[in-house]
C-alpha positions, 0 to 999 in steps of 0.5 A, spaced: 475 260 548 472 255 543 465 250 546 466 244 547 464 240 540 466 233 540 463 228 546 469 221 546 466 218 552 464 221 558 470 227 557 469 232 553 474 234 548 475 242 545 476 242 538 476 249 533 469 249 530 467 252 523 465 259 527 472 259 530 476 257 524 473 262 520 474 268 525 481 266 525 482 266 518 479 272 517 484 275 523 489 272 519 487 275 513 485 282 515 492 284 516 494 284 510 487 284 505 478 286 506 475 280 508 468 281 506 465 273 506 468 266 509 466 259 508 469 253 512 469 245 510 472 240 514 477 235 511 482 230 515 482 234 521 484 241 518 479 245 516 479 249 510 477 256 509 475 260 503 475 267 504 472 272 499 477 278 499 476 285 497 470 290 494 472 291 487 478 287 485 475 280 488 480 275 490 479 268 493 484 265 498 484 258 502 487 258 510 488 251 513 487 251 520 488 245 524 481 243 529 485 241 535 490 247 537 487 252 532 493 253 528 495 256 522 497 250 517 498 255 511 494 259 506 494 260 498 
């Protein structure tokens, strides 16, 4: 479950933060790849995170996750 980030008002609004976004990606990518380190930057309402991939043959990927529902738009 995420925290609540964003105040509108008087209602609270659940939004993924770079901490989650960041874990999903990492739990995304892990499948498939050694995750060793993650960055996230927030643009549009889609969050963009950088992964840093494996030990010796270090290769870089992008996953796009959306802050509102925590899906993931797509990687490369």
């Amino acid at each position: 479950m995420t925290e609540p980030t964003e105040h509108y008002g008087d209602k609270l609004e659940d939004k993924v933060d770079s901490s989650k976004a960041q874990e999903l990606a990492r739990r995304f990518l892990s499948q498939y790849h050694s995750v060793i380190d993650t960055e996230a930057v927030l643009e549009d309402g889609v969050w963009l995170v950088t992964a840093h991939l494996g030990f010796s043959n270090t290769q870089t990927k992008q996953v796009k996750i959306d802050i509102d529902s925590g899906r993931i738009l797509g990687y490369t």
